[in-house]
C-alpha positions as CSV (number, residue, x, y, z in Angstrom):
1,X,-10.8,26.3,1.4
2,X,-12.1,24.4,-1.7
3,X,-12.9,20.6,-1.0
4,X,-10.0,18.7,-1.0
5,X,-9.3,14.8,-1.5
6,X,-6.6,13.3,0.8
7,X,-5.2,10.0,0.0
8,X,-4.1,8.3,3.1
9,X,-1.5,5.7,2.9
10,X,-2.2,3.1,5.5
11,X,1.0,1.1,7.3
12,X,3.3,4.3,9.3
13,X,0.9,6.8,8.1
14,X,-2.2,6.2,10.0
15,X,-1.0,3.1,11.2
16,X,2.1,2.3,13.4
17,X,3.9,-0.4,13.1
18,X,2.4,-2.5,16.1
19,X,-0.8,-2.2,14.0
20,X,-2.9,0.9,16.1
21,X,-4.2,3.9,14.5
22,X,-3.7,7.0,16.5
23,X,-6.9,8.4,17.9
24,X,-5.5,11.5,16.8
25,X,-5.2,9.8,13.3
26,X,-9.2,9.1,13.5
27,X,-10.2,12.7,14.9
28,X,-8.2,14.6,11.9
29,X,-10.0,12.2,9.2
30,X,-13.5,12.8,11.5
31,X,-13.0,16.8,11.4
32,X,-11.5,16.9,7.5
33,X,-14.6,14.7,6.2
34,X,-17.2,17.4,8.3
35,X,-15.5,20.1,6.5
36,X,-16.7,18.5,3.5
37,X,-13.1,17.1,1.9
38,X,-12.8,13.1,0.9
39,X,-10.7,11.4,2.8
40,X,-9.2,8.2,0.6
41,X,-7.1,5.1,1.7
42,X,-4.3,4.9,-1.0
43,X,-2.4,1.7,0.0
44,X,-0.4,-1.8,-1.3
45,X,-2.8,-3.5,0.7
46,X,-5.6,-5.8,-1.0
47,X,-8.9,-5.8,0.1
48,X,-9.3,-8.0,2.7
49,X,-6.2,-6.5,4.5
50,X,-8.3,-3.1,4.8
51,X,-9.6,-4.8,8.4
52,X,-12.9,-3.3,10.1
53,X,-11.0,-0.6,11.8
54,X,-9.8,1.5,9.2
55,X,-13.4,0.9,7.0
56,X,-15.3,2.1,10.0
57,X,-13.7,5.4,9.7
58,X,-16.0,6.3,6.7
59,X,-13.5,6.9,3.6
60,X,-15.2,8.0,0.1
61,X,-12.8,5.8,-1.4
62,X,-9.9,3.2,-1.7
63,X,-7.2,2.8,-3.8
64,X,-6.1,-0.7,-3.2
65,X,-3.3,-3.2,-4.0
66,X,-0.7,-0.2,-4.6
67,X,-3.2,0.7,-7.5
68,X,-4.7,-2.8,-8.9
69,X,-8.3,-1.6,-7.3
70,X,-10.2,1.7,-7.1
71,X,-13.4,2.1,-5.3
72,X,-15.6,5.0,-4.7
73,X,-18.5,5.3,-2.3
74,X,-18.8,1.0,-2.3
75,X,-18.3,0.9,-6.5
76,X,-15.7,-0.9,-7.6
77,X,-14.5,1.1,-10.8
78,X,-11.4,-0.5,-11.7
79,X,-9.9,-3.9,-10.8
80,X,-6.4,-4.6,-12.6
81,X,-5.0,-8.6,-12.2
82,X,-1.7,-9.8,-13.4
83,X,-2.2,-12.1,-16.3
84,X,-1.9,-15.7,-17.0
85,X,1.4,-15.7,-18.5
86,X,3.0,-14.0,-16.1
87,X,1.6,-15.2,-13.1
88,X,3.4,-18.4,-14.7
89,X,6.6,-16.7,-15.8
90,X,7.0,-14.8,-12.2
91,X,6.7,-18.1,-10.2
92,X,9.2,-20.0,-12.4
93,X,11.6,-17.0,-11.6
94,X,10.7,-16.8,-7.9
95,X,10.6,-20.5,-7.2
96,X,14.0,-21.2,-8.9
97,X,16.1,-18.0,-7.5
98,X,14.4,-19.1,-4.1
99,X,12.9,-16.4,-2.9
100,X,9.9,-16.7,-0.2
101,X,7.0,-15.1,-1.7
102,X,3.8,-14.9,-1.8
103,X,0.8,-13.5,-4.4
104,X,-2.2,-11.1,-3.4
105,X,-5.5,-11.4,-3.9
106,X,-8.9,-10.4,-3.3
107,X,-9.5,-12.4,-0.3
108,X,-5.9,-13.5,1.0
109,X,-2.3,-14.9,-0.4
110,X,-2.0,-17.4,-2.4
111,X,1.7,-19.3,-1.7
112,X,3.4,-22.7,-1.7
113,X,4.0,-24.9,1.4
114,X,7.7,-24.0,1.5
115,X,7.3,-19.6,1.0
116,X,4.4,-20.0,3.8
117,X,6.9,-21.0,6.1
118,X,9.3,-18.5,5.1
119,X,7.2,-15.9,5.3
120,X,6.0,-16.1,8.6
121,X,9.9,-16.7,10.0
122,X,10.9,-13.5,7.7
123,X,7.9,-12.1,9.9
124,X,8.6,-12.8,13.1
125,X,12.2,-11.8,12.4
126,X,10.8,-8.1,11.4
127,X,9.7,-8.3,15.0
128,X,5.3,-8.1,13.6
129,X,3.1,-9.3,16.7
130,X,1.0,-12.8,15.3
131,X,-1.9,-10.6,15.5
132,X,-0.5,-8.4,12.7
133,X,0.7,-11.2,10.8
134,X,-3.0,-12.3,10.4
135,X,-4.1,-8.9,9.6
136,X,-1.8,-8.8,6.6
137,X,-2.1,-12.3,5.6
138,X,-5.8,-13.0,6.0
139,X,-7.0,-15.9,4.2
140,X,-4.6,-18.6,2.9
141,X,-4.6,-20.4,-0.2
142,X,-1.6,-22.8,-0.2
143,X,-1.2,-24.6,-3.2
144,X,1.8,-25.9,-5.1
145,X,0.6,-24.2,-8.5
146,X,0.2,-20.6,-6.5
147,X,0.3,-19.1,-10.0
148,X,-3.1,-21.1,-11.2
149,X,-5.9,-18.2,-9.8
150,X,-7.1,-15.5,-11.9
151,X,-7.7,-13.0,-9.2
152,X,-3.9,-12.6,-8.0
153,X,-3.0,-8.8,-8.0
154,X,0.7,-8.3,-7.2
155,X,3.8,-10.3,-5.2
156,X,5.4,-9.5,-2.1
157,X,8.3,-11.5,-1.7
158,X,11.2,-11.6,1.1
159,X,14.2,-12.9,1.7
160,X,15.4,-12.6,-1.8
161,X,19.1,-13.8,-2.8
162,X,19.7,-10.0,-4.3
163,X,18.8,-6.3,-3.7
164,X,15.7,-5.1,-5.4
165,X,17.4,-3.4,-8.2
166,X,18.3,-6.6,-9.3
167,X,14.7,-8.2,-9.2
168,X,13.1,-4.8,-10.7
169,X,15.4,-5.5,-13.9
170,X,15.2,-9.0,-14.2
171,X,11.1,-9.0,-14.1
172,X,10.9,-6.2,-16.2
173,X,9.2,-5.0,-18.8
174,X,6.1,-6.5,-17.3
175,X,6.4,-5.9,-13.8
176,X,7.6,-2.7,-11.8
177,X,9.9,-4.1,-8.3
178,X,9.9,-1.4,-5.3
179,X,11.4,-2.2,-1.3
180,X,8.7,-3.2,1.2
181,X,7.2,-0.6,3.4
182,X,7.1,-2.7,6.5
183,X,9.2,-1.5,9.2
184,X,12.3,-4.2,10.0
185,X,11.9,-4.8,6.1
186,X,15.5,-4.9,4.1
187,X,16.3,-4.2,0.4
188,X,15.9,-8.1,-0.2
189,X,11.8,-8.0,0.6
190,X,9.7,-6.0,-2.1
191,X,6.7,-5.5,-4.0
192,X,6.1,-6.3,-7.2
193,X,3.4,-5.3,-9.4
194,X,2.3,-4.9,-13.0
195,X,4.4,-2.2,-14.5
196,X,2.2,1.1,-15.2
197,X,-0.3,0.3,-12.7
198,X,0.6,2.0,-9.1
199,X,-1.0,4.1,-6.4
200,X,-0.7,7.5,-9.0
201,X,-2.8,5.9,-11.9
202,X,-5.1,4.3,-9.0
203,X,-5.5,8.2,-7.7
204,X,-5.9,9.6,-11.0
205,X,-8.7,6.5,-11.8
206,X,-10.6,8.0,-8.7
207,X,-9.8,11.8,-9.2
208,X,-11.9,11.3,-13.1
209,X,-14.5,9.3,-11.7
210,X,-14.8,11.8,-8.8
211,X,-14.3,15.1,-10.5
212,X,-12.1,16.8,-8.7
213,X,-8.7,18.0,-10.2
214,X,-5.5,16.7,-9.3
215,X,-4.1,20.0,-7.9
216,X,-6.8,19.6,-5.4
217,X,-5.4,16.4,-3.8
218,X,-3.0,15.5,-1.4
219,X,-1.0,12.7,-0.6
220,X,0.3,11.0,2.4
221,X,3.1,8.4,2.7
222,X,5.8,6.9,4.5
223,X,7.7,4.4,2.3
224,X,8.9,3.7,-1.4
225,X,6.0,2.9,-2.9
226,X,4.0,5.7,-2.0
227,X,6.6,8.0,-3.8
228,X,4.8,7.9,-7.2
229,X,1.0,9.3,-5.3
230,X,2.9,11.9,-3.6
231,X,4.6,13.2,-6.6
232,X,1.2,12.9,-8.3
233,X,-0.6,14.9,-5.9
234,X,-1.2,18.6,-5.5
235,X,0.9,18.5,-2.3
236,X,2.9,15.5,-1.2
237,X,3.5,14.6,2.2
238,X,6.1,12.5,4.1
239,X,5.4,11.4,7.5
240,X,7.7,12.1,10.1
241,X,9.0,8.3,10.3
242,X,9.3,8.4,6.5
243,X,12.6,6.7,4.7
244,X,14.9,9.7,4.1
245,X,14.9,9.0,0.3
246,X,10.8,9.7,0.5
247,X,11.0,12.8,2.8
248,X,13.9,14.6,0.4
249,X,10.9,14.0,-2.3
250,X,8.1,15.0,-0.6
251,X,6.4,18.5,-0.4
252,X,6.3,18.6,3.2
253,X,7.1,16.5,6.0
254,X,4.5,15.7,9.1
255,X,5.7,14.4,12.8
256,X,5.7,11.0,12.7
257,X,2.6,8.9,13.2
258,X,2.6,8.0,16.2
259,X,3.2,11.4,16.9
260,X,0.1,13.0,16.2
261,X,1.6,13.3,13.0
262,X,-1.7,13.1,11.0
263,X,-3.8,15.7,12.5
264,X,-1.2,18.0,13.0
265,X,-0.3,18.0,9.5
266,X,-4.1,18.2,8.5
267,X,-4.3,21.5,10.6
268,X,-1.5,23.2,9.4
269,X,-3.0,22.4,5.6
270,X,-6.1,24.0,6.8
271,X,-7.9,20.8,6.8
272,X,-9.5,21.1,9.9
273,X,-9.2,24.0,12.7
């Protein structure tokens, strides 16, 4: 087999949703990278949510904030931030509709007094262990003019007072509005980022840079926002704990992650042996 890259989403692909990554998870990615393929995290996450665990693996790359970042081998090559206007134009709508919400950046979330409390009820009430909740919050910068810092990449926002169809076309054409992938999550938390921007265009970013062409890559995913990369790639792949609505789309479906799901996928791909 030709070397392959595999873009790995992170949260219920290699890691459940009490925040462990399968030791099966770390052996396939071990045994892929040694048979000389790039192994890639692909994932909404922003940096500082990409905790020591995962790094320590040894990916060649990481698509970050569900596209806003690409990074090969340590170089940052692309860095997308939402801008002035609109960081302005989605708080007025978010504040005033009521939503909890918070924005993304480099180094943590960036929130008001009142969504910070929200969001760690909404949380708890999704059942994620205050360990986890650190892991995805990481620093805090609460402020009551959350929109007022340069470096915020995308929203994540819960509790809204309407489905997510509803927010996608009221923030359109700017932004681009998908459901949460966070297990317990509802279609009234979501995602938002800037419209065009998304895991695909972060995989393509890296595929250039890299040189490697697209029909030599392969996705893996669990959730709504990893649709787009898995359509993108040579050969899509839905985990076995996948929304239904992903696995219909995908090119194959693993067992589930917690469920060896990674490495046994990886082996029947010819990955590994």
């Amino acid at each position: 087999m030709g070397q392959k890259v595999v873009f790995l989403d992170v949260d219920g692909t290699m890691v459940d949703f009490n925040g462990k990554i399968p030791a099966s998870t770390k052996e396939a990615v071990k045994m892929a990278k040694e048979n000389g393929h790039k192994m890639v995290i692909c994932t909404g996450r922003s940096r500082f949510q990409i905790y020591e665990e995962l790094l320590e693996m040894g990916f060649s790359g990481i698509v970050g904030g569900a596209g806003a970042f690409v990074i090969s081998d340590g170089r940052e090559i692309y860095h997308a931030y939402i801008d002035a206007e609109h960081r302005k134009s989605s708080y007025d709508y978010l504040e005033g509709k009521g939503f909890v919400f918070c924005y993304q950046a480099d180094d943590g979330v960036v929130l008001n007094r009142r969504s910070y409390e929200g969001m760690m009820d909404a949380c708890r009430d999704m059942g994620i262990s205050e360990d986890r909740i650190g892991n995805l919050v990481g620093k805090i910068h609460l402020t009551e003019e959350p929109w007022d810092y340069e470096k915020n990449e995308k929203i994540i926002y819960y509790r809204a007072p309407f489905a997510v169809e509803r927010v996608h076309a009221d923030m359109e054409p700017y932004f681009d509005v998908v459901a949460l992938s966070l297990d317990g999550a509802d279609d009234f938390s979501g995602e938002i980022g800037i419209n065009g921007i998304n895991k695909a265009t972060g995989m393509e970013l890296y595929l250039k840079y890299v040189g490697i062409g697209r029909e030599d890559s392969i996705a893996f995913g669990d959730g709504p926002n990893d649709l787009q990369m898995m359509e993108y790639a040579g050969i899509g792949v839905a985990m076995g704990n996948a929304r239904e609505d992903v696995k219909i789309r995908a090119d194959m479906t693993a067992g589930a992650v917690n469920d060896d799901g990674i490495y046994r996928a990886f082996a029947k791909l010819g990955l590994i042996g």
